[in-house]
C-alpha positions as CSV (number, residue, x, y, z in Angstrom):
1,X,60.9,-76.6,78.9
2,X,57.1,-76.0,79.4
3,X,57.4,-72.7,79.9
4,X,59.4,-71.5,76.9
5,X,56.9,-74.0,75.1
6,X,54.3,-71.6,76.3
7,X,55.7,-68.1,75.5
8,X,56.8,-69.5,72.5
9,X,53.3,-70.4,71.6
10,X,51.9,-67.1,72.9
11,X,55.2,-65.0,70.9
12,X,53.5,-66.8,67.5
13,X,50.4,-65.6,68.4
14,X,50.9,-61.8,69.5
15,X,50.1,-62.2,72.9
16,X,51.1,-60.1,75.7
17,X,53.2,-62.2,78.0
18,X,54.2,-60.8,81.4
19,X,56.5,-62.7,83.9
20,X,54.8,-62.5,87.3
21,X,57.2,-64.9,89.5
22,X,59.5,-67.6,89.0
23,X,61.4,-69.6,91.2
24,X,64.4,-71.4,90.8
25,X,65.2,-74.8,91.6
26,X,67.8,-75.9,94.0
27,X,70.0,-77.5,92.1
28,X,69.1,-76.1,88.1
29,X,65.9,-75.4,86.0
30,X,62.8,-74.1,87.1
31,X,60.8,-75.1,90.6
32,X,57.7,-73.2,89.1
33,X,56.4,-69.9,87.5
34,X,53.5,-68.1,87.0
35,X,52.9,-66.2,83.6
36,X,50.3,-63.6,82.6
37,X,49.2,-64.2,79.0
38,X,46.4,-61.7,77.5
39,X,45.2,-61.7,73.9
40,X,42.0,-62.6,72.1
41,X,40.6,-66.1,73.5
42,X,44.1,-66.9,75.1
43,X,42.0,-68.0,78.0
44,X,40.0,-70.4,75.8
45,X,42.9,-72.1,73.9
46,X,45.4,-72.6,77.3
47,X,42.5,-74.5,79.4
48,X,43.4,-77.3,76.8
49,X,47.2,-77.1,78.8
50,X,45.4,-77.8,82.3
51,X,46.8,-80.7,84.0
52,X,49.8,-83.1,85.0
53,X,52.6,-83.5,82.0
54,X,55.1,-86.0,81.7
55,X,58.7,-85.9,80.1
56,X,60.8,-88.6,79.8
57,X,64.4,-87.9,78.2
58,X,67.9,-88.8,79.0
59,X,68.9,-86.2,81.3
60,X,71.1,-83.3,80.8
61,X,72.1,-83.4,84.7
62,X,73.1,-87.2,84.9
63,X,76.2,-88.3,84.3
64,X,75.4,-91.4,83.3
65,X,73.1,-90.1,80.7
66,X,70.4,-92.4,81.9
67,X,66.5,-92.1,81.2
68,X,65.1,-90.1,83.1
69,X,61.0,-89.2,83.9
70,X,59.4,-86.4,85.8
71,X,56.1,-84.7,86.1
72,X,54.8,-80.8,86.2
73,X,51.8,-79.5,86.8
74,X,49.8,-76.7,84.5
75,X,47.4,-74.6,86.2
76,X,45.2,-72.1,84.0
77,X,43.3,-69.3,85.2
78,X,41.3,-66.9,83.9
79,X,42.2,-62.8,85.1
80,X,39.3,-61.7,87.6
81,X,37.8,-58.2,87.4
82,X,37.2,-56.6,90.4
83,X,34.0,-56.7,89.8
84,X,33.7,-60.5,90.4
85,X,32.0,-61.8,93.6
86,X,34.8,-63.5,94.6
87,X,34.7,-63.1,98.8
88,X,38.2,-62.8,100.4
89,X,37.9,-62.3,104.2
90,X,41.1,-60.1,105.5
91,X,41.7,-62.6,108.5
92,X,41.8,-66.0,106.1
93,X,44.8,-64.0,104.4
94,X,48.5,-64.6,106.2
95,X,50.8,-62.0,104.1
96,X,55.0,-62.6,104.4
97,X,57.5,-60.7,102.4
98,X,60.8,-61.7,100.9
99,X,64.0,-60.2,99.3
100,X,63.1,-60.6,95.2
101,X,66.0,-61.6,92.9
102,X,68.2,-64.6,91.7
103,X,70.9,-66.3,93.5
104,X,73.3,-63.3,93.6
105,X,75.2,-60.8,92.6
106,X,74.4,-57.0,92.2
107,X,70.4,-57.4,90.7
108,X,69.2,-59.0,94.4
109,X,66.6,-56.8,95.9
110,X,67.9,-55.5,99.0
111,X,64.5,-54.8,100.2
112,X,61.4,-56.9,101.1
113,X,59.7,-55.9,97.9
114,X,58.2,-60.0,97.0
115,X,55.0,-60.5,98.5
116,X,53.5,-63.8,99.6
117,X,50.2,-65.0,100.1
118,X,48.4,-67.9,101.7
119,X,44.6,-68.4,102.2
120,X,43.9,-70.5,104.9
121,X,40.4,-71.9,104.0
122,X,41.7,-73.2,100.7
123,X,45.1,-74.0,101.6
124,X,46.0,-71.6,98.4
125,X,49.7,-69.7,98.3
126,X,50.6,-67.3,96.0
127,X,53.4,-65.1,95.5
128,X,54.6,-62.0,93.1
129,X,58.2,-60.5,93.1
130,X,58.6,-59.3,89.4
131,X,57.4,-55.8,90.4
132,X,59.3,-52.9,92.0
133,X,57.3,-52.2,94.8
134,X,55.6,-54.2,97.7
135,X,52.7,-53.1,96.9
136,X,52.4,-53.8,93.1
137,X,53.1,-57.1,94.3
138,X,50.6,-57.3,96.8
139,X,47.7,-56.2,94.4
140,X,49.1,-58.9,91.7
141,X,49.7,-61.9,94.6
142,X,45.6,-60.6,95.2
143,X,44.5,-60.6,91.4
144,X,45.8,-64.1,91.4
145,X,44.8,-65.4,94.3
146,X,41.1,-64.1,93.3
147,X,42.1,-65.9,90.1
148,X,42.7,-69.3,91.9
149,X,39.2,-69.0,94.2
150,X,37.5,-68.7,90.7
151,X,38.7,-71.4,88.7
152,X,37.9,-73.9,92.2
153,X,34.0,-72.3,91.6
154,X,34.3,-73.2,87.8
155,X,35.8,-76.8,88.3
156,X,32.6,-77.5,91.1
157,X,30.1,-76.4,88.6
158,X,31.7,-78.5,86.4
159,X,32.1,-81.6,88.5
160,X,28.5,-81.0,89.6
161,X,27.5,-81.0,86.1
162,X,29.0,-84.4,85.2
163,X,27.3,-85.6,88.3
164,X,23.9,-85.1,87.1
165,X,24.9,-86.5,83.6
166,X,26.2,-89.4,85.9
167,X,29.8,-89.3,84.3
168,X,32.5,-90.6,86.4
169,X,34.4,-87.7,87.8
170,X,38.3,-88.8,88.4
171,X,39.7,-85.4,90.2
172,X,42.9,-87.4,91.5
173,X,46.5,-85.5,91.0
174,X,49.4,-87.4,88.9
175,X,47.0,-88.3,85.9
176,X,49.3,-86.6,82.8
177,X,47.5,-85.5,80.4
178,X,50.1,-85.6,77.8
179,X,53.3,-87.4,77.1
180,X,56.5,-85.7,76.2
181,X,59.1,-88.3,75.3
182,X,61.9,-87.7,73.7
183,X,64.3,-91.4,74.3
184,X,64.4,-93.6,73.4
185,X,62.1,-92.2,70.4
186,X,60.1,-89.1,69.4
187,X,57.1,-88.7,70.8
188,X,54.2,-86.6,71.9
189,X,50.7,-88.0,73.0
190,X,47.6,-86.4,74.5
191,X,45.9,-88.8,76.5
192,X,42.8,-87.5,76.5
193,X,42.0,-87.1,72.4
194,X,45.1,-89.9,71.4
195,X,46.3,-87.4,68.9
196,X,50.4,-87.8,68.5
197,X,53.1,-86.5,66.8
198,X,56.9,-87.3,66.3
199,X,57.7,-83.7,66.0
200,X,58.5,-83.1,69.5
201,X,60.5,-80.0,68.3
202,X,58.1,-78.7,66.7
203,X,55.7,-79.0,69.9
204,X,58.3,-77.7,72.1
205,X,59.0,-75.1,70.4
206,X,55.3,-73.5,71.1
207,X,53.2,-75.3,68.1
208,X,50.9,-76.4,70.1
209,X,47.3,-75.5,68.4
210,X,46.9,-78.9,67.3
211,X,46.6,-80.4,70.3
212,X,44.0,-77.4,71.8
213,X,41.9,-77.5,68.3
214,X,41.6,-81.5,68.9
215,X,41.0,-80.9,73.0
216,X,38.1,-78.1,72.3
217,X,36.8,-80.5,69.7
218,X,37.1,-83.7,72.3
219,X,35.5,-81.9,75.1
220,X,32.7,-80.7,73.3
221,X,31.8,-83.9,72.1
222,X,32.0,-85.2,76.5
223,X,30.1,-82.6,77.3
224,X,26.9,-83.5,74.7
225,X,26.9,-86.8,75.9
């Protein structure tokens, strides 16, 4: 559901959306994905999306059509030209490939094409299998990973920052952001500016500048305290 929300919201504003992995839950759904959105100040208005969200609805995959609430993450990163210090020693990287593809049938890649990386002094994994060859995917899996290494730099600076302002600093997973609820009535709240609205369609369906117009505004007004 977030992620339509998002390539809806890109699709209204003429951005260029590429697919760079997606993996799919055990059971149905999505277990995560990783988009590539590129436009003018796309970067700017999707930091707004960072953080935990919350949905509770009566689930589609309950039989018993009871209430149900779960939580996903939204990481945003900003695209890293190579000509970023961004320092990535060869022997912190462990590389594994995969076989790309669905569950079945006659579109699975026969070949270890996806590419998978983990960085050991950050703990960081990331993986590509959208391209054709293992090497497109390798220099993706690297573009984000670079990605990754340079939001961590940003969000120091500015924790650091808030430090010296002496502004309490709460960097703890599992706080949402916003609420998505849709039973037993219509609702979506930000948590962070308290702006709501009972159009939950509408926000799911990738109207969503709102809520990033009132964020920019809200953390402007944090950061000049």
């Amino acid at each position: 559901m977030l992620l339509r929300m998002y390539l809806r919201w890109a699709e209204r504003h003429g951005y260029k959306i590429e697919t760079l992995d997606v993996s799919e839950g055990e059971e149905a759904g999505i277990k995560s994905a990783t988009i590539e959105v590129t436009g003018n100040l796309a970067y700017g208005y999707l930091k707004s999306e960072r953080g935990v969200h919350r949905l509770v609805r009566l689930s589609p995959f309950d039989k018993a059509k009871r209430r149900h609430t779960s939580f996903a993450l939204v990481e945003v990163m900003p695209v890293v030209e190579n000509d970023v210090p961004i320092e990535i020693r060869p022997d912190d990287l462990r590389l594994d490939t995969f076989r790309s593809g669905g569950p079945g049938g006659q579109n699975v890649n026969k070949v270890n094409t996806a590419v998978r990386i983990t960085h050991a002094p950050s703990g960081i994994v990331v993986s590509c299998s959208t391209e054709r060859s293992q090497l497109q995917n390798r220099e993706t899996a690297m573009r984000m990973l670079r990605s990754k290494l340079l939001e961590i730099q940003l969000e120091k600076r500015e924790q650091e920052a808030a430090a010296l302002k002496g502004e309490h600093v709460d960097a703890a997973f599992g706080n949402q952001i916003r609420n998505y609820v849709l039973h037993p009535y219509q609702m979506v709240k930000d948590e962070r500016t308290d702006l709501e609205t009972s159009d939950t369609g509408g926000v799911l369906d990738g109207e969503l500048d709102e809520f990033m117009k009132a964020y920019l505004a809200w953390s402007v007004g944090r950061d000049g305290q």
